[in-house]
Wavefront OBJ file of the C-alpha trace (Angstrom):
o trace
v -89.141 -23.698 9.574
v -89.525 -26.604 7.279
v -87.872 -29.961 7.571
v -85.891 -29.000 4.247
v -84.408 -25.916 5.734
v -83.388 -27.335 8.911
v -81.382 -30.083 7.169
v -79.526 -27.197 4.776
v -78.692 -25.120 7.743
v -77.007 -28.320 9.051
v -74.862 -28.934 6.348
v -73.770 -25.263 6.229
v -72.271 -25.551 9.821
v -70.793 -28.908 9.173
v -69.491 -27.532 6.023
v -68.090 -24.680 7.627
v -66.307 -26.887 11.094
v -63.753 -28.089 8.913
v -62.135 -24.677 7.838
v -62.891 -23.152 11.843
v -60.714 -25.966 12.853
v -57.655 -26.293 10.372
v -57.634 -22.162 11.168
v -57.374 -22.905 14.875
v -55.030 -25.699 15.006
v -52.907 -23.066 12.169
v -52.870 -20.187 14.972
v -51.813 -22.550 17.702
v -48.882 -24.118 15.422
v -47.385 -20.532 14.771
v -48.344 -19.262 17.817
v -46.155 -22.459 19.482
v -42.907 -21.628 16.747
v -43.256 -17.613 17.978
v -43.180 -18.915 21.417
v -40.751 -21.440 20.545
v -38.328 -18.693 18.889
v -38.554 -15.915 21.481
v -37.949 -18.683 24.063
v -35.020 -19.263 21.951
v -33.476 -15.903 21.898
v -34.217 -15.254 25.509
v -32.114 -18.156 26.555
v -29.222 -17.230 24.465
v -26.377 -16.321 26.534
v -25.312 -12.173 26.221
v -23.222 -10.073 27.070
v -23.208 -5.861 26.917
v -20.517 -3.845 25.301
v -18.438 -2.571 27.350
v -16.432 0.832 27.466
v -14.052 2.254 29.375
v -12.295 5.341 29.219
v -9.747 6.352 26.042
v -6.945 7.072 27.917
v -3.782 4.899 28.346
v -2.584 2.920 25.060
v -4.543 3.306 21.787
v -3.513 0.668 18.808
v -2.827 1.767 15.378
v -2.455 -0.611 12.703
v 0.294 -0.493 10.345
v 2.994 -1.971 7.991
v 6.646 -2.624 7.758
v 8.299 -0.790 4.899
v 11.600 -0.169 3.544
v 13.487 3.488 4.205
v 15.124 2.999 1.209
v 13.094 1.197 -1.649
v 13.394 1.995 -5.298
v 11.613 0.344 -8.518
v 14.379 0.122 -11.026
v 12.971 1.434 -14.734
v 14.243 2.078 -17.856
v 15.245 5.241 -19.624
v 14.912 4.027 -23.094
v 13.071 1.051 -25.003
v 14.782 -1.906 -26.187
v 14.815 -5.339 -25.039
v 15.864 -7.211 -22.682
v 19.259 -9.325 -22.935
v 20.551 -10.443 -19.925
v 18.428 -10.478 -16.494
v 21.356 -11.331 -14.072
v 19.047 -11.590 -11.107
v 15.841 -13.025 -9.259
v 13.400 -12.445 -6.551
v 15.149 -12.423 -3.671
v 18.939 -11.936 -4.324
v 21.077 -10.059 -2.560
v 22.686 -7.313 -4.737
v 25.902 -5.550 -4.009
v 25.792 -1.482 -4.975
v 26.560 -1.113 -8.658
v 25.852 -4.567 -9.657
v 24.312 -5.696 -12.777
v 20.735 -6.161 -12.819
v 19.619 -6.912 -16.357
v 20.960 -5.377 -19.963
v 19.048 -3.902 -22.500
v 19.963 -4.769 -26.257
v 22.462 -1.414 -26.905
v 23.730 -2.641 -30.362
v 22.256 0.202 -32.525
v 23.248 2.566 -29.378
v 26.089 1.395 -30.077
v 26.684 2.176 -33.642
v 24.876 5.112 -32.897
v 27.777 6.499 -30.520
v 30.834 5.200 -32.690
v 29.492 7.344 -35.815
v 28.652 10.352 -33.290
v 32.707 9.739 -32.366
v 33.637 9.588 -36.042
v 31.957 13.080 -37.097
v 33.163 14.775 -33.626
v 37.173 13.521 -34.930
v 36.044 15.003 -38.455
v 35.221 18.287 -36.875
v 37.935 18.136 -34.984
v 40.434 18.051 -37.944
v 38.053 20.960 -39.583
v 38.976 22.907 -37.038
v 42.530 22.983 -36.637
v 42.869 23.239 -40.479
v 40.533 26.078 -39.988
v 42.822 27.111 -36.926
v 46.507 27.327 -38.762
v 44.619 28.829 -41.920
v 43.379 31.827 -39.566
v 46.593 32.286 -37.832
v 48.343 32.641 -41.385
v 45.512 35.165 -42.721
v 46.208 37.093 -39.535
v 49.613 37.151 -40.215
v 49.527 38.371 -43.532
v 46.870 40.945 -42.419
v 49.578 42.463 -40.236
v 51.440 43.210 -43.205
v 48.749 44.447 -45.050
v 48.695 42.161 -47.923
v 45.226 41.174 -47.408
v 42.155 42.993 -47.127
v 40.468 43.700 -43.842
v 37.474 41.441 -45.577
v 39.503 38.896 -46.352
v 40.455 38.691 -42.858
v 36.927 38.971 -41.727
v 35.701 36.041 -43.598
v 38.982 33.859 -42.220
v 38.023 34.805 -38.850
v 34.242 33.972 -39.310
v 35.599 30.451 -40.729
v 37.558 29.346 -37.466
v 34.715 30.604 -35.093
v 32.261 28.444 -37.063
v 34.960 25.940 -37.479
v 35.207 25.681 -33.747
v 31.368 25.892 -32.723
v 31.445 22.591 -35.268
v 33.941 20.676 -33.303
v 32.072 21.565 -29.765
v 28.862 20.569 -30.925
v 30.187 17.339 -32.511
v 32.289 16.757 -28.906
v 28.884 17.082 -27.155
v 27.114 15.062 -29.233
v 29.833 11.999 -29.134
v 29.688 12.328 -25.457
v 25.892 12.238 -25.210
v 25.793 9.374 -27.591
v 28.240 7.641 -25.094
v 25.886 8.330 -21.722
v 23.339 7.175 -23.822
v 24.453 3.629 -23.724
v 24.787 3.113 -20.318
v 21.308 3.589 -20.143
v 21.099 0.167 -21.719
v 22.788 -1.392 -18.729
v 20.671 -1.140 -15.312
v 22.782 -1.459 -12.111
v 22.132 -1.817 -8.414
v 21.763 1.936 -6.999
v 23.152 0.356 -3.253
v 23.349 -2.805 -1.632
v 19.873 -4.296 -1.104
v 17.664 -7.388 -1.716
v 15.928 -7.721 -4.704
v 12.386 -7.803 -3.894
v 10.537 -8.529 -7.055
v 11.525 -8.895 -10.711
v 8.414 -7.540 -12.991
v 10.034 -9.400 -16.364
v 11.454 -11.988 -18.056
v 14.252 -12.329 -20.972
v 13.256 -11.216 -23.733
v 10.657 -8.588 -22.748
v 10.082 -5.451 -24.120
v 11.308 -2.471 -21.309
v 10.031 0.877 -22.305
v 10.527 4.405 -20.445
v 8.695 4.443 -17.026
v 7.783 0.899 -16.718
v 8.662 -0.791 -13.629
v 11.202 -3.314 -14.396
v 11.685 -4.416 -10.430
v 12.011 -3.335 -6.981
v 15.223 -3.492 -4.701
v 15.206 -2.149 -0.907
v 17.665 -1.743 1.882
v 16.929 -4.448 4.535
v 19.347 -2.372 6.764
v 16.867 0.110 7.687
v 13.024 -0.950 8.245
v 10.210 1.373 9.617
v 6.754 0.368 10.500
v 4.085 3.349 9.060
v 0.941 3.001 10.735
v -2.312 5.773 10.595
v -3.380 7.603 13.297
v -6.866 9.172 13.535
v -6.758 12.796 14.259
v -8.305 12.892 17.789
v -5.885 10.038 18.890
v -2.853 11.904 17.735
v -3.794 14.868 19.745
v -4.028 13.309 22.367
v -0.455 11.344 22.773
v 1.496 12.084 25.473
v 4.940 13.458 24.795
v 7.555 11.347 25.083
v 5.358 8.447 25.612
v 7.068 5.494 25.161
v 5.853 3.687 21.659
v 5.993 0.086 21.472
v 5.613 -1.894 18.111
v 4.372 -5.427 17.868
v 4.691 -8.046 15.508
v 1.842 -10.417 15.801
v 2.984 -12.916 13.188
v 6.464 -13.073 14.771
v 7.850 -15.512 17.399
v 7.347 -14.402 20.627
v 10.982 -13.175 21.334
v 10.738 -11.019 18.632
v 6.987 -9.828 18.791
v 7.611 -6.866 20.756
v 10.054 -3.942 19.268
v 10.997 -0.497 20.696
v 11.512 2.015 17.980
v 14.744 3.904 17.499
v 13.107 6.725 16.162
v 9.937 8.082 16.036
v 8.438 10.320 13.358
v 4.929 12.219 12.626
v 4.387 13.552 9.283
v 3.474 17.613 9.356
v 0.429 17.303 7.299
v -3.038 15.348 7.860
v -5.378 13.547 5.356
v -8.223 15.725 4.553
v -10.791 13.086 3.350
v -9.826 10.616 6.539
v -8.730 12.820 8.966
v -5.936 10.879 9.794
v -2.000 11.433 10.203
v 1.055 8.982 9.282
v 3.224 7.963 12.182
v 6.526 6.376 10.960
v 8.352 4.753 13.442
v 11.709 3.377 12.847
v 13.186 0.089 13.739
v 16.491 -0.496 15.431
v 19.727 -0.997 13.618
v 20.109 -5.145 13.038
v 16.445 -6.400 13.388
v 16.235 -9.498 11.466
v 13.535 -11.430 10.353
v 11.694 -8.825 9.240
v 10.144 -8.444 5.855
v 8.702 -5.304 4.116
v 4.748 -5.513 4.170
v 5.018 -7.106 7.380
v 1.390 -6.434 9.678
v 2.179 -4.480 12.771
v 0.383 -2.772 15.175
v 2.072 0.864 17.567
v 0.779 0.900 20.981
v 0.836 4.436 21.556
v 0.534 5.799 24.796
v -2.236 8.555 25.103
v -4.020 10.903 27.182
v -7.106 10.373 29.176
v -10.066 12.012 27.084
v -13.950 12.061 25.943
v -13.373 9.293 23.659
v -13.988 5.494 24.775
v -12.711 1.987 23.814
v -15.784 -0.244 23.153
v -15.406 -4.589 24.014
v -16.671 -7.448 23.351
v -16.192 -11.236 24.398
v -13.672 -12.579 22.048
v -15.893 -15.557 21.696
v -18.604 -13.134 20.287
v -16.687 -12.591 17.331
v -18.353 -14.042 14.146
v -15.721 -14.539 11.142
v -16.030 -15.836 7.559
v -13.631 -14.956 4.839
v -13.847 -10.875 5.041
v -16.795 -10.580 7.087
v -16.659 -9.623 10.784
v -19.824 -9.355 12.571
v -21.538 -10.081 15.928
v -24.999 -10.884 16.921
v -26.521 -7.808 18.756
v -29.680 -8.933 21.439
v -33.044 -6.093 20.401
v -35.633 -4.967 22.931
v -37.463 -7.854 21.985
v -34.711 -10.510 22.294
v -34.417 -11.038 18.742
v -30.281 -11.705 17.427
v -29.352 -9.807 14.534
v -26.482 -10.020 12.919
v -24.143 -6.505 12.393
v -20.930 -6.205 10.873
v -18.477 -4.673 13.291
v -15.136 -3.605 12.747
v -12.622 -5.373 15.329
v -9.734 -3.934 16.981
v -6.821 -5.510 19.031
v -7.443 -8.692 21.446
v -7.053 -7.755 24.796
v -7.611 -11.009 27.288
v -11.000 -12.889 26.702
v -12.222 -9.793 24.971
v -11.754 -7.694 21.464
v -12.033 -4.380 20.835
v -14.786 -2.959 18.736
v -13.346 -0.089 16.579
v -17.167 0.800 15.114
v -20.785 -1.132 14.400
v -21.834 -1.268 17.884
v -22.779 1.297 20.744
v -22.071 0.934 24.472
v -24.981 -0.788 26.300
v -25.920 -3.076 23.567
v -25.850 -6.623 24.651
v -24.561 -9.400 22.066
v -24.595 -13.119 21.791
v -21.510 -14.857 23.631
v -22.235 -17.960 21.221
v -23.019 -16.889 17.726
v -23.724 -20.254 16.428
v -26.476 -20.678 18.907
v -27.409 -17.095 17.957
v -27.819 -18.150 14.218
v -29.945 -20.996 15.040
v -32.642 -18.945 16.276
v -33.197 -16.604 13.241
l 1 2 3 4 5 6 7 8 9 10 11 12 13 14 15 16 17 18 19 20 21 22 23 24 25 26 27 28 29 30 31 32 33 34 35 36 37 38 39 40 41 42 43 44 45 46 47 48 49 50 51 52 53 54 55 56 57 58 59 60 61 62 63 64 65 66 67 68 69 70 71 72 73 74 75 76 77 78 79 80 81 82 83 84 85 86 87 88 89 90 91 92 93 94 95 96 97 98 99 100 101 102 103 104 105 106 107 108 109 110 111 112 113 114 115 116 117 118 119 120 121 122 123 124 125 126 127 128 129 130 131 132 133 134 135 136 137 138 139 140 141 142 143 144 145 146 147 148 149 150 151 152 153 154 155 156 157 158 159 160 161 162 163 164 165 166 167 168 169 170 171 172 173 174 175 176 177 178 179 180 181 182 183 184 185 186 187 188 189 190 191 192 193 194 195 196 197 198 199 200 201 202 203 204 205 206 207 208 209 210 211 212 213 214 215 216 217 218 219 220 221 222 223 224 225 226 227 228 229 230 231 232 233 234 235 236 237 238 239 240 241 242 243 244 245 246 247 248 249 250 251 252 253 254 255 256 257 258 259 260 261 262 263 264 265 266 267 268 269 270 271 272 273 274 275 276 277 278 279 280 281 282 283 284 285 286 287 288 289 290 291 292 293 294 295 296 297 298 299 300 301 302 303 304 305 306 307 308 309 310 311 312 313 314 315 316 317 318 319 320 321 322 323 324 325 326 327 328 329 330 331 332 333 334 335 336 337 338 339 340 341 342 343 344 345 346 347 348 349 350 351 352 353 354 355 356 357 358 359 360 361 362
């Protein structure tokens, strides 16, 4: 080998040291931030889902509503008047709600009274004429035609005036349908219009309810409702209401005779005692419903395991490899230091009692 090639050959492999290296010290960085991340997840406090059996209480959530609650509407256009109430106002039954603008109903009825008192006066004119063609007919000094046609005049006469009576008394029903009135004694709870606004023929004008008698509707899954025990005792709580009032017993229980197809579910209605205050229609409840021991299981988590933000619900479930990922669950009642997973994770899964921490390592 000549003294030229030996010096290229050395400038090769010192050309080539440079890249060997920055690829070695590369590997050992990410190998370190692997290392570094799977230490990470390892260390992350977990905990596993745990189940136990389905029997004993299962929680439905559910709703206050109103027994009786009706949206007041109009039964012909016009506009509106006088609004004699707000959001919020306690009517009395048969009380004044709003008016609609009647004045051409009005007129409307007075000239259908005018024409029924004309054909009124037809008719007994037509009456006494018939009576005196009868009587001359007696004496034969008419013809049986003549007293054909005198007849056919007070029948006609008469079918006048009962046409024009019904329509004068239509004309007057009519315009009470101008004036909208309280159909019981109830609370006004929303007013959908203003003065002046235009109220046609099935629009919702506003909505009054009885605050007398409440009910809370919640939905049932099929395989729960099967499985309640008869004459369980039902207990409905109020989690947004002060503590002496967060836990009612119903008065009266209810289950609807039909189930959802597409959900598989059926509506339990149960209904609040007589006197409950503080209670508002759309109210959040929840019916502990006692049930029977059974295949299906209750799945929980730590309550501290619970991720939140806005609509989301999730938890950070712990893979073979240690690795946190983040699952949207769908949370159930809080029992103690733990929550109850209604779906999104499986018994034996293990998730991450901090989720913060959990997020850090991703």
């Amino acid at each position: 080998m000549t003294i030229g090639n030996r010096m290229n050959e050395r400038l090769n492999i010192q050309a080539a040291m440079p890249g060997r290296v920055t690829r070695g010290l590369l590997a050992l960085l990410l190998g370190g931030v692997v290392a570094s991340a799977a230490v990470g997840a390892e260390s992350l406090a977990s905990a596993p889902v745990r189940q136990e059996a389905g029997g004993g209480v299962y929680v439905a959530e559910g709703g206050v509503e109103a027994v009786r609650q009706t949206v007041v509407s109009a039964q012909v256009p016009g506009v509106i008047s006088q609004l004699g109430v707000k959001a919020g106002d306690v009517v009395r039954s048969g009380q004044l709600l709003l008016q609609i603008d009647a004045r051409a109903a009005n007129q409307a009825s007075v000239a259908s009274s005018a024409q029924a008192e004309a054909a009124r006066t037809a008719f007994e004119v037509a009456s006494k004429d018939y009576a005196r063609q009868k009587q001359l007919f007696e004496k034969e000094y008419i013809s049986a035609a003549a007293m054909e046609r005198a007849e056919a005049q007070y029948r006609a006469a008469r079918a006048q005036a009962d046409a024009a009576g019904a329509q004068a008394q239509a004309a007057r029903v009519q315009t009470g349908f101008f004036a909208l009135s309280a159909p019981y004694a109830g609370v006004v709870a929303d007013v959908a219009v203003t003065l002046g606004d235009m109220a046609m023929p099935g629009r919702a004008l506003m909505t009054v309810y009885d605050p007398a008698v409440l009910r809370v509707s919640a939905i049932v899954p099929q395989s729960q409702a099967e499985r309640a025990v008869p004459g369980g005792k039902l207990r409905i709580e109020l989690p947004g209401a002060p503590e002496a009032q967060r836990w009612i017993d119903p008065a009266k229980q209810v289950w609807l005779p039909a189930a959802d197809p597409a959900t598989h579910t059926q509506q339990l209605r149960l209904e609040l005692p007589a006197g409950t205050r503080g209670v508002l229609p759309g109210t959040f409840a929840r019916v502990h419903l006692p049930v029977a021991a059974g295949v299906a299981q209750r799945l929980f988590v730590p309550a501290k395991s619970l991720f939140r933000r806005a609509e989301l619900s999730a938890v950070y479930v712990i893979d073979a490899n240690g690795r946190a990922h983040l699952r949207q669950v769908r949370p159930g009642p809080v029992a103690g230091d733990e929550v109850e997973i209604l779906s999104g994770v499986t018994a034996g899964e293990r998730v991450a009692v901090d989720p913060l921490a959990a997020a850090r390592t991703r």
